[in-house]
Backbone as CSV, one residue per row, in Angstrom:
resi,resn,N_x,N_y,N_z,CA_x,CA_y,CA_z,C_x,C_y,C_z
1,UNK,9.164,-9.391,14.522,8.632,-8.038,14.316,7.533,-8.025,13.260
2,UNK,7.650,-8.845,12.307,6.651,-9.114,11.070,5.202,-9.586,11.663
3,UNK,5.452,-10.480,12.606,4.006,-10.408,13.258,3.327,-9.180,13.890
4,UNK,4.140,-8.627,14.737,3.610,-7.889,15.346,2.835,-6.574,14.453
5,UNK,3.800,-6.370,13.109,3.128,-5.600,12.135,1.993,-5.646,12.034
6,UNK,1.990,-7.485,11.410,0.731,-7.987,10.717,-0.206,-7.651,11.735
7,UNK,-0.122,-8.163,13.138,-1.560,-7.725,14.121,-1.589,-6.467,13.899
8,UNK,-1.109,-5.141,13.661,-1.360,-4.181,13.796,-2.252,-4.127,12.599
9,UNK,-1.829,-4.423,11.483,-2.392,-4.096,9.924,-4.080,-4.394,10.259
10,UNK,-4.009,-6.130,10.940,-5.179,-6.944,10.940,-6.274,-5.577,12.465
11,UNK,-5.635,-5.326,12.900,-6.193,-4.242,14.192,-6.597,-3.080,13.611
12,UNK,-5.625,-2.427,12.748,-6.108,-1.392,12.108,-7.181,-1.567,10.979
13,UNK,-7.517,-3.082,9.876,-8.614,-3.197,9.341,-10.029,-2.776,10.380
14,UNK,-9.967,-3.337,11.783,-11.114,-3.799,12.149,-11.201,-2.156,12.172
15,UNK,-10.945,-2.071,12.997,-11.396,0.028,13.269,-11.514,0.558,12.037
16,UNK,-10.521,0.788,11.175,-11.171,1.579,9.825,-12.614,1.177,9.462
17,UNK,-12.985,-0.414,9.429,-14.152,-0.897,9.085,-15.595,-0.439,9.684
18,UNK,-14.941,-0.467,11.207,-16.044,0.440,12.421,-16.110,2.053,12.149
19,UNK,-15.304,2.678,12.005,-14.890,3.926,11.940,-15.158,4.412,10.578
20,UNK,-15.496,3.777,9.829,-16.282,4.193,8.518,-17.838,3.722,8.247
21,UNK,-18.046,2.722,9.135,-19.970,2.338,9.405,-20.074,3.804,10.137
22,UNK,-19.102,3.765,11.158,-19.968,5.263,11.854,-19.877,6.517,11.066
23,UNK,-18.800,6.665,10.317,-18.622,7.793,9.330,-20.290,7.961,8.820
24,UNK,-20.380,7.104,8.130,-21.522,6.618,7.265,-22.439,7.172,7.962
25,UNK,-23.217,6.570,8.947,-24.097,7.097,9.805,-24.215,9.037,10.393
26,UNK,-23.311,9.180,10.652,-22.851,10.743,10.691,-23.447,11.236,9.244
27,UNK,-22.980,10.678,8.429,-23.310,11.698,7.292,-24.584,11.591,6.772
28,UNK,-24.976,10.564,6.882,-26.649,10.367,6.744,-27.346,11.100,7.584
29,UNK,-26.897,11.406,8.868,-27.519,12.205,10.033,-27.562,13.777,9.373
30,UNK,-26.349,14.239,8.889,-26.257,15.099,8.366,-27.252,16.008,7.175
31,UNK,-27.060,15.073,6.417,-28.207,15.207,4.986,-29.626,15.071,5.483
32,UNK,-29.798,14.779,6.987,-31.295,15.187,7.123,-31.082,16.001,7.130
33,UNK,-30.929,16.636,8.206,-31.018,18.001,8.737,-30.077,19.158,8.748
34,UNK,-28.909,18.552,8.156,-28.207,19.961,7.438,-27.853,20.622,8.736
35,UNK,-27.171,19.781,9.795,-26.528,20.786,10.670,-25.458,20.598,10.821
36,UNK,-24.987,22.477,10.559,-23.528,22.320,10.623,-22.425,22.238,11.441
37,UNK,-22.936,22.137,12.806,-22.026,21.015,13.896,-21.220,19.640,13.346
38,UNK,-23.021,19.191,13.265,-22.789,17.213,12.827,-21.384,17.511,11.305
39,UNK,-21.861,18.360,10.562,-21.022,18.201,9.418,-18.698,18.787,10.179
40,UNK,-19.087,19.632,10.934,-17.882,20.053,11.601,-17.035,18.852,11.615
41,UNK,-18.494,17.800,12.905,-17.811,16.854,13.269,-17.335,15.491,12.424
42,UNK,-18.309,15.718,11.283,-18.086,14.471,10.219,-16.077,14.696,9.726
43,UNK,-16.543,15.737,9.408,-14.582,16.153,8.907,-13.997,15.757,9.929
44,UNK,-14.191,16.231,11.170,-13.177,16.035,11.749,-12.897,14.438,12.059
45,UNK,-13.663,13.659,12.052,-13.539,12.425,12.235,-12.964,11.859,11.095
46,UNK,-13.699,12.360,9.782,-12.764,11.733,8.388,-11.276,11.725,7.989
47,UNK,-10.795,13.256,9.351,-9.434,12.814,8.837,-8.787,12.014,9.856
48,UNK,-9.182,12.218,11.032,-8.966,10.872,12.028,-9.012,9.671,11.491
49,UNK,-10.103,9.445,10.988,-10.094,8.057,9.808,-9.030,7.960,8.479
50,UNK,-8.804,8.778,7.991,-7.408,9.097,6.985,-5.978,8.712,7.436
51,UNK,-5.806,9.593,9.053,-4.823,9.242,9.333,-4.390,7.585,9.582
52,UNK,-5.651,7.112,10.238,-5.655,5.361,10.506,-5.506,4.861,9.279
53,UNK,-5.844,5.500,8.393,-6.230,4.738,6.823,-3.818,4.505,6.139
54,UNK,-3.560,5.589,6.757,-2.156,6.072,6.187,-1.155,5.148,7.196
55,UNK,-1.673,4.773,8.579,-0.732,3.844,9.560,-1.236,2.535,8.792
56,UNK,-2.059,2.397,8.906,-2.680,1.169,8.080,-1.978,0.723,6.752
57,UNK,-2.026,1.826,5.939,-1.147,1.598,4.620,0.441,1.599,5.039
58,UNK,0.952,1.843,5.696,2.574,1.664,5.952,2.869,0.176,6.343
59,UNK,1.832,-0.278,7.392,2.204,-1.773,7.009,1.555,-2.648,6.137
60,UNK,0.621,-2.275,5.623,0.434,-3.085,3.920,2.213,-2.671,3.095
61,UNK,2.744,-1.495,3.093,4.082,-1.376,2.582,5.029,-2.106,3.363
62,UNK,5.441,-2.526,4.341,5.999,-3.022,4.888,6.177,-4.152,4.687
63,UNK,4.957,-5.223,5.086,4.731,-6.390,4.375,4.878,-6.973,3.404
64,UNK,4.330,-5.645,2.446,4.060,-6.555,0.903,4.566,-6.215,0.068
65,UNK,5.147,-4.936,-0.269,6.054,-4.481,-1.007,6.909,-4.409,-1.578
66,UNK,7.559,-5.117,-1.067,8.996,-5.830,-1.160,10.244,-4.803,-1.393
67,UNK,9.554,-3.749,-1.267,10.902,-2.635,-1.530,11.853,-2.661,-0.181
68,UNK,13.187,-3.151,-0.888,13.965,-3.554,0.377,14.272,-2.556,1.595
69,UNK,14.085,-1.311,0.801,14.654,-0.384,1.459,13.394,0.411,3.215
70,UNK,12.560,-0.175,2.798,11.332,0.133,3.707,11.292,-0.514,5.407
71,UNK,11.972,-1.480,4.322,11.626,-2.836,6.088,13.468,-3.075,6.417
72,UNK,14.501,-2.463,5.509,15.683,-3.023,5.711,16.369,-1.221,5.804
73,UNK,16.262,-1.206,7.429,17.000,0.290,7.569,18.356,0.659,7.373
74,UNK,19.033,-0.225,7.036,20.576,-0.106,6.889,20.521,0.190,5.643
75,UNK,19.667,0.090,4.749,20.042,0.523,3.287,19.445,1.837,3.222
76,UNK,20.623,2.731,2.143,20.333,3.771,2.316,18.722,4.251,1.969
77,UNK,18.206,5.467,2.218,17.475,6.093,1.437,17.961,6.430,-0.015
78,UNK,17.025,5.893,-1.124,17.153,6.498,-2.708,17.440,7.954,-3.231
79,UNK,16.785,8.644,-2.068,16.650,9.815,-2.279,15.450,10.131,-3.436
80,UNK,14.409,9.240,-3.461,13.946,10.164,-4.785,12.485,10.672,-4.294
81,UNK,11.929,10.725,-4.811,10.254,11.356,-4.629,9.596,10.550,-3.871
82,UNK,9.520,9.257,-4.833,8.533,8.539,-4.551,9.400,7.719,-3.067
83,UNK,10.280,7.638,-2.759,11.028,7.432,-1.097,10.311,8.438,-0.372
84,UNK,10.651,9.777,-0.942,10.234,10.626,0.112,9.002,10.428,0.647
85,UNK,7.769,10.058,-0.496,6.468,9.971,0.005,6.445,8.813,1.081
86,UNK,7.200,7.540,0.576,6.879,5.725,1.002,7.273,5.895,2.405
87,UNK,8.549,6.610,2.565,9.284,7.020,3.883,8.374,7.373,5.197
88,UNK,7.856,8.379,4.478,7.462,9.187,5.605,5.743,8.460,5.667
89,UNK,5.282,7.593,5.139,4.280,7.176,5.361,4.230,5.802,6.225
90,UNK,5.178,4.983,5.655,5.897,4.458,6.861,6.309,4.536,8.258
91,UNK,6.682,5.877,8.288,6.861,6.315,9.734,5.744,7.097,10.363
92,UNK,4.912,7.170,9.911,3.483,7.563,10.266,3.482,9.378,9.777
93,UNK,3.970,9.578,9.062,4.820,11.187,9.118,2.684,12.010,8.544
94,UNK,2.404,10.808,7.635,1.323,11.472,6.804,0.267,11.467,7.832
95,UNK,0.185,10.704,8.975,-0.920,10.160,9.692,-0.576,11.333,11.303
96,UNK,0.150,11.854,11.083,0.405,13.156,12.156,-0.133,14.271,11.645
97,UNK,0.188,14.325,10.582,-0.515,15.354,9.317,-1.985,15.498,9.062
98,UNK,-2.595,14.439,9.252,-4.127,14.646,9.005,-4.559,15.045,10.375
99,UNK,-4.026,14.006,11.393,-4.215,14.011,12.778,-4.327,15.936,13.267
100,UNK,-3.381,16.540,12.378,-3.241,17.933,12.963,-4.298,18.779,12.064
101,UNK,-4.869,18.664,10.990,-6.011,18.575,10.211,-7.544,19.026,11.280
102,UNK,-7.179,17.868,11.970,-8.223,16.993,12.671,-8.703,18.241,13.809
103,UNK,-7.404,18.255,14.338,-7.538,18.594,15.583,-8.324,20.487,16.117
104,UNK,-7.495,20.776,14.120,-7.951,22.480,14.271,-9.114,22.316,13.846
105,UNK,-9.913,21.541,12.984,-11.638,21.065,13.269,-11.985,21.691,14.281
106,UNK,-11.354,20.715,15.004,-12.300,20.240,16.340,-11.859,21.710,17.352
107,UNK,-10.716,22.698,16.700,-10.833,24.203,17.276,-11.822,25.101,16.302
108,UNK,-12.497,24.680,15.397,-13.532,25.514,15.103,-14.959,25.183,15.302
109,UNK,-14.907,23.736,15.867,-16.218,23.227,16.187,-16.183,24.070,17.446
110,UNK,-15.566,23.894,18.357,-15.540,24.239,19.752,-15.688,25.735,19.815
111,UNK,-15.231,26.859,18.755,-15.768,27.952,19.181,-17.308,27.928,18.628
112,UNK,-18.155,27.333,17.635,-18.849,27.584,17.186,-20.051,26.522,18.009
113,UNK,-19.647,25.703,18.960,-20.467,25.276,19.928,-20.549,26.374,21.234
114,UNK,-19.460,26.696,21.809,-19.508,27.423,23.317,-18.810,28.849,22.886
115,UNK,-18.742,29.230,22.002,-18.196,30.494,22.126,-18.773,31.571,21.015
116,UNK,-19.196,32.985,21.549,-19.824,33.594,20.460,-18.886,34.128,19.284
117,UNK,-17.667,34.199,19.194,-16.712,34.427,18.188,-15.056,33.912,18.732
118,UNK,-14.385,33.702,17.766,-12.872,34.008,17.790,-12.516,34.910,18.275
119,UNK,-11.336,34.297,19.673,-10.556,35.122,20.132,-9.376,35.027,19.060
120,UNK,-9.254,36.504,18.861,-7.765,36.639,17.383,-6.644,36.395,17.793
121,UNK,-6.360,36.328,18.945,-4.697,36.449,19.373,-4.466,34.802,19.729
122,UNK,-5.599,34.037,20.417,-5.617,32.919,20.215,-6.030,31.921,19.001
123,UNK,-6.334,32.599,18.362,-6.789,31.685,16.823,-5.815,32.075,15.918
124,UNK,-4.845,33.085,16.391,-3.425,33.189,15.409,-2.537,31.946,16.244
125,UNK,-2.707,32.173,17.463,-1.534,30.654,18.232,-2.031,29.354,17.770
126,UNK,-3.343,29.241,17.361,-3.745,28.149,17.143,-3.823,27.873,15.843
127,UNK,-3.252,28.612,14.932,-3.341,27.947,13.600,-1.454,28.085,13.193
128,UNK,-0.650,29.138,13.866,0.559,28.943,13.971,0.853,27.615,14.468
129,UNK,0.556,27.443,15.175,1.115,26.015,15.827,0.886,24.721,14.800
130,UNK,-0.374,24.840,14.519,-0.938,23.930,13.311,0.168,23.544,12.260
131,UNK,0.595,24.869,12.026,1.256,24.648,10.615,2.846,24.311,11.154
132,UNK,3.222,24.683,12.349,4.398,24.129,13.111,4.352,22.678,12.923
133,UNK,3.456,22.126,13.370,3.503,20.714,13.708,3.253,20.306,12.322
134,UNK,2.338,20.621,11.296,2.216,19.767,9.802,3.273,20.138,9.206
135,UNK,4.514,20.928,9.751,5.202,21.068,8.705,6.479,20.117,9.419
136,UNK,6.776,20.145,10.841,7.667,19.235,11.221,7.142,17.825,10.771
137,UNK,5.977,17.299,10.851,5.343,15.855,10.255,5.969,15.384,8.860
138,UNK,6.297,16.576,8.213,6.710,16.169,7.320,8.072,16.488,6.614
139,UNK,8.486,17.394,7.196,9.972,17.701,6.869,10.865,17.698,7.716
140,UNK,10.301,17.317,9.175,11.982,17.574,10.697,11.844,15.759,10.388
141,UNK,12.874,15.404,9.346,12.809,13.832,9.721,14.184,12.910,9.166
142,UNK,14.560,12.226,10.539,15.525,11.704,9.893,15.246,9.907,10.466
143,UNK,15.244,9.211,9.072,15.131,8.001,9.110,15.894,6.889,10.350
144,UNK,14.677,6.326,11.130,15.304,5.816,12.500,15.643,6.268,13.305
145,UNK,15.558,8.021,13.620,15.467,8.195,14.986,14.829,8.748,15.665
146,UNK,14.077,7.581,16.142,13.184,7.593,17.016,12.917,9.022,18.294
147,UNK,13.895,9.674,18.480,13.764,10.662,19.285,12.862,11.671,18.564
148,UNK,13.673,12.148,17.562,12.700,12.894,15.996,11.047,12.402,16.112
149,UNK,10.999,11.533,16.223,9.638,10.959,15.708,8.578,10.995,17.528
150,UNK,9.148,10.943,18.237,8.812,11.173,19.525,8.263,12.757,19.518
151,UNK,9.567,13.734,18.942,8.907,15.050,18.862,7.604,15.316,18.048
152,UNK,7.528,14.591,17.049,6.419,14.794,16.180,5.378,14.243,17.268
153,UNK,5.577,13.385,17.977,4.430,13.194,18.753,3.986,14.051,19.722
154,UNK,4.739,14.441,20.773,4.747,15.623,21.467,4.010,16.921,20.806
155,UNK,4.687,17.174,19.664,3.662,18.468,19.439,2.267,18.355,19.152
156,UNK,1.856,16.861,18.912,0.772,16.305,18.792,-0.060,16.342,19.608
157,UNK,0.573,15.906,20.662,-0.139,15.662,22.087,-0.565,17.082,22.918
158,UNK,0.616,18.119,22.690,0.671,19.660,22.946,-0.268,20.215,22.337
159,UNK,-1.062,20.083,20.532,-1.847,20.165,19.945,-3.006,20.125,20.676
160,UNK,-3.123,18.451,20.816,-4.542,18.092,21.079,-5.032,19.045,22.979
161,UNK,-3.778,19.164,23.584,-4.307,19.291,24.727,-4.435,21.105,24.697
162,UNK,-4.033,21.337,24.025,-4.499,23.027,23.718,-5.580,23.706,23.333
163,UNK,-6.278,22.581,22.231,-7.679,22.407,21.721,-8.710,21.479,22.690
164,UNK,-8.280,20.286,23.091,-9.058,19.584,23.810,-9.091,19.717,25.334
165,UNK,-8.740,20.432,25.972,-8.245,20.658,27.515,-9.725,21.514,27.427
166,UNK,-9.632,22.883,26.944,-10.335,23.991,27.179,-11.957,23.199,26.364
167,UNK,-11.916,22.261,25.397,-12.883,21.751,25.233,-13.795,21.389,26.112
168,UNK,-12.788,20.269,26.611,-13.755,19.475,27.711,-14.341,20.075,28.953
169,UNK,-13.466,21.194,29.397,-13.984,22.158,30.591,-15.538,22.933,30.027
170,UNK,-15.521,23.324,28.735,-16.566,23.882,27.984,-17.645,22.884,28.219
171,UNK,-17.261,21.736,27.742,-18.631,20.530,27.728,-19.183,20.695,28.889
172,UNK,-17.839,20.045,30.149,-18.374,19.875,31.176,-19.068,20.803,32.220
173,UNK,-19.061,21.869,31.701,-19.662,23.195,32.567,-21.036,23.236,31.661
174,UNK,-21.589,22.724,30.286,-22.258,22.604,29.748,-22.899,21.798,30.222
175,UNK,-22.650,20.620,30.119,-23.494,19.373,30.825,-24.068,19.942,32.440
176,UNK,-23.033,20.310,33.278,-23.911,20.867,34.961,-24.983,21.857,34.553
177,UNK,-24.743,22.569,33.417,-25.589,23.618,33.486,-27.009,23.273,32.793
178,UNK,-27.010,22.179,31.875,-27.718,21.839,30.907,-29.109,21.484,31.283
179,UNK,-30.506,21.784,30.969,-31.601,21.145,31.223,-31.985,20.171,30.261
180,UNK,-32.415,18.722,31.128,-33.055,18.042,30.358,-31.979,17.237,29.773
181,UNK,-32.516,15.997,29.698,-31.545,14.806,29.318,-30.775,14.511,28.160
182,UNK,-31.297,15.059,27.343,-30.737,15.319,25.953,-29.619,16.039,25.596
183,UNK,-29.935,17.108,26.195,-28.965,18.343,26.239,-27.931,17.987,27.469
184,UNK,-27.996,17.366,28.083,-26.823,16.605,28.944,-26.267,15.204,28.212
185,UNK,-26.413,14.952,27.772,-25.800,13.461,26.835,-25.231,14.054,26.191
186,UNK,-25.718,15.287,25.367,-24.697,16.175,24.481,-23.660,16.403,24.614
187,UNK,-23.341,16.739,25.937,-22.850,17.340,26.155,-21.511,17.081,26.748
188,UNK,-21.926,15.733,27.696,-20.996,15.216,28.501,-20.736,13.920,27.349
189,UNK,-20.995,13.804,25.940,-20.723,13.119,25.030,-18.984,14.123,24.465
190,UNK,-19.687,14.990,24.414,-18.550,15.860,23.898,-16.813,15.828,25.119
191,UNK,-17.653,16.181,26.123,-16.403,16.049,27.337,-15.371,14.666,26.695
192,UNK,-16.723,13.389,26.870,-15.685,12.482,26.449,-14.724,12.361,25.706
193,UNK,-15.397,12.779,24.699,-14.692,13.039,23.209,-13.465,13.796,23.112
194,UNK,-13.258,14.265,24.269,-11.817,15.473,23.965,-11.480,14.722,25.214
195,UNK,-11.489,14.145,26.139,-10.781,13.383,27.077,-10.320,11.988,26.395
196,UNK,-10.728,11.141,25.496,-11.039,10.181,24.246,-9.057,10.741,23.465
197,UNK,-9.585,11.902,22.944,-8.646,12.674,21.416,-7.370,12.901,22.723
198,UNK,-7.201,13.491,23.518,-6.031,14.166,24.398,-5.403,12.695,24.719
199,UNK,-6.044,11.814,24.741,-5.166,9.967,24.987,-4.613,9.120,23.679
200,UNK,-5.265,9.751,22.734,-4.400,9.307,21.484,-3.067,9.820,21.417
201,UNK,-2.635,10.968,21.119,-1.255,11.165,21.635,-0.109,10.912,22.326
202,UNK,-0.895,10.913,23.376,-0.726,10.372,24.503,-0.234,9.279,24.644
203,UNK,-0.843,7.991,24.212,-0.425,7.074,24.197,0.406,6.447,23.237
204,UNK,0.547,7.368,21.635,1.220,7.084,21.103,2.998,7.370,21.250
205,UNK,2.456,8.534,22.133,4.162,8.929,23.148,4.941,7.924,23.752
206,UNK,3.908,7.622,24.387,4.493,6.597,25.696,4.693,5.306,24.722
207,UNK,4.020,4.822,23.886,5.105,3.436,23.020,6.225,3.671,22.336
208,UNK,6.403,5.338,21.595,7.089,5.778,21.163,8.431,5.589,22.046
209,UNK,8.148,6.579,23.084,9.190,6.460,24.448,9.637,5.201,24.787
210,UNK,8.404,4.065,24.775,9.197,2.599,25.084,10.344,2.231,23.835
211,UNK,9.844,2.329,22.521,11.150,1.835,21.536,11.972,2.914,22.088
212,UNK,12.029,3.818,21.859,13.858,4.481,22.291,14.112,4.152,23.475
213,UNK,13.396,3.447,24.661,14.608,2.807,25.831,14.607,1.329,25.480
214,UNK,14.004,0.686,24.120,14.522,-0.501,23.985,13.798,-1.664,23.483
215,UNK,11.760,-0.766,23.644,10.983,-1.790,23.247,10.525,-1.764,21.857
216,UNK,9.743,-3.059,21.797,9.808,-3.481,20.187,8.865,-2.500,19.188
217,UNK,8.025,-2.041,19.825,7.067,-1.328,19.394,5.795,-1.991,19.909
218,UNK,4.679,-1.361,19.200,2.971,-2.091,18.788,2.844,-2.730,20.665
219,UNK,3.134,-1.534,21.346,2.641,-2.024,22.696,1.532,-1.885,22.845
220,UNK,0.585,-2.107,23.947,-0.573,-2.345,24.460,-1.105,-0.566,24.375
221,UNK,0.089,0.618,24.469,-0.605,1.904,24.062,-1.038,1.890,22.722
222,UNK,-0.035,1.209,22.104,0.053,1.924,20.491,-1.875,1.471,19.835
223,UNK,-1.987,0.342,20.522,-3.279,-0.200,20.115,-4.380,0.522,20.799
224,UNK,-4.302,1.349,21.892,-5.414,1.635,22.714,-5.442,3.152,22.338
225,UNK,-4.122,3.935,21.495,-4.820,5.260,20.627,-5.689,4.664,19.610
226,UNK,-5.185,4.316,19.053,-6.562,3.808,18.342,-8.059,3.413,18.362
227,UNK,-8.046,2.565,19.802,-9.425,2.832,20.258,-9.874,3.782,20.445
228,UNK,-9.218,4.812,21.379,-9.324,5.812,21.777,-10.114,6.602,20.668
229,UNK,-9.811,6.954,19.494,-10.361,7.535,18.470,-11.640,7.105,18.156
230,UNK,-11.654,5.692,17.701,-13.146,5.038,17.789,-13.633,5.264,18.875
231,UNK,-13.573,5.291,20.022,-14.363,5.844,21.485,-15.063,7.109,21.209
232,UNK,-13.848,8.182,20.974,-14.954,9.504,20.653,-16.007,9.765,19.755
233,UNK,-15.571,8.941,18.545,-16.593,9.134,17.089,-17.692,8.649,17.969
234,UNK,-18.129,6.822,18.436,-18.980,6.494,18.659,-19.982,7.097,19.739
235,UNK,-19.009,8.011,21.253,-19.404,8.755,21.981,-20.076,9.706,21.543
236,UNK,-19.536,10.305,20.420,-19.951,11.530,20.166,-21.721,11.865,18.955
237,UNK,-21.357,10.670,18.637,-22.331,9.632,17.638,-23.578,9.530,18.825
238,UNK,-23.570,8.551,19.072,-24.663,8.804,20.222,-24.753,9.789,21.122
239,UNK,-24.613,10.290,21.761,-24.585,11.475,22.652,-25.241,12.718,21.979
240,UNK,-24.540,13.266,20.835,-24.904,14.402,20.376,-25.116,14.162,19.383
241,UNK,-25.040,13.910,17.721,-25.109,13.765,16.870,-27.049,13.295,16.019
242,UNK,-26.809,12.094,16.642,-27.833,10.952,16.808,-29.325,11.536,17.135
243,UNK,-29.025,12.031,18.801,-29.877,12.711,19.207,-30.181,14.300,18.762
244,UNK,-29.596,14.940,18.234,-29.743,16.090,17.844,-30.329,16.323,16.806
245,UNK,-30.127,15.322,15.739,-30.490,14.997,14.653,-32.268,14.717,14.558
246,UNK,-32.477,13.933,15.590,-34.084,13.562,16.037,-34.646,14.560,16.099
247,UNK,-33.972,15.823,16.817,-34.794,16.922,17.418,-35.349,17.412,16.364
């Protein structure tokens, strides 16, 4: 199991490393021209990058730490503070948390790209829910079971596809309608990007789902949300960002 960590740790360097050159670039794009899309989207990617930064740090704890109680589940929890924090960062509890950060971004980018204001009755469901899910991330949790931690994913995935569903229909009716090549790369950059975010979840479900019928973890999904995330930044990076920025 210690290997399989370590590839994850060594998997999660490479992307943070990519996923912060592109950060970089975004924000330089930004400080030209001061638009406040590109900046929407810089946040929202930074905490996407946070959350990787927090899975990332659970197995640097895992590994190196030596606190027995992290990597050896039969011993109890300490109960103290600093458990509570190590715990739940470990179990990705902090990296659901930014992830949900992330996601209501990317519900205020989206009205402020395709929509002339907030609908109120839906921007109360959508920030209720928000605080549903950041608050189960961090307090519905009981050490090792995996079913628990499945739900945290689920509302994740319920998240993203509530915000990113109605996204991508937005893009993609954007892009048919769009003149001129630019303004179609934009656009159907964006589609990607929320078809990209709705598979991170997603796939972190379905490895989730494999350990509770038996598998080891760090399956072939658990690694491909992660791409998944780097997919949209860089999609969204070229497509719209990049080019918009020129204009």
């Amino acid at each position: 199991m210690s290997d399989l960590i370590f590839i994850g740790m060594v998997f999660e360097t490479t992307i943070i490393i990519i996923a912060a050159i592109v950060l970089a670039l975004i924000l330089m794009k930004y400080f030209q021209k001061k638009h406040q899309l590109t900046l929407y989207l810089f946040l929202i990617f930074l905490f996407y990058l946070v959350a990787i930064i927090f899975s990332w740090l659970s197995k640097i704890l895992v590994l190196y730490s030596g606190v027995e109680y992290i990597y050896n589940t039969t011993l109890p929890d300490p109960g103290t503070l600093l458990s509570w924090f190590v715990l739940r960062i470990t179990d990705f509890r902090f990296s659901f948390f930014f992830l949900t950060i992330a996601i209501f971004i990317s519900y205020i980018l989206k009205v402020n790209v395709f929509e002339k204001g907030y609908n109120r009755v839906h921007k109360i469901i959508v920030i209720i829910y928000g605080i549903i899910t950041m608050a189960y991330s961090l307090l519905v949790y009981e050490r090792g079971n995996t079913l628990v931690d499945a739900g945290a994913f689920l509302l994740i995935f319920l998240y993203m596809a509530m915000i990113y569903i109605p996204f991508f229909i937005s893009s993609y009716k954007s892009f048919t309608l769009a003149q001129g090549k630019t303004f179609k790369n934009a656009f159907i950059s964006l589609a990607l990007m929320s078809v990209f975010y709705i598979l991170v979840p997603f796939n972190f479900l379905i490895d989730r789902l494999m350990i509770l019928f038996g598998g080891s973890g760090f399956s072939l999904f658990y690694f491909l949300a992660w791409i998944f995330v780097l997919c949209g930044m860089i999609a969204s990076y070229f497509g719209y960002i990049r080019p918009k920025a020129s204009e």
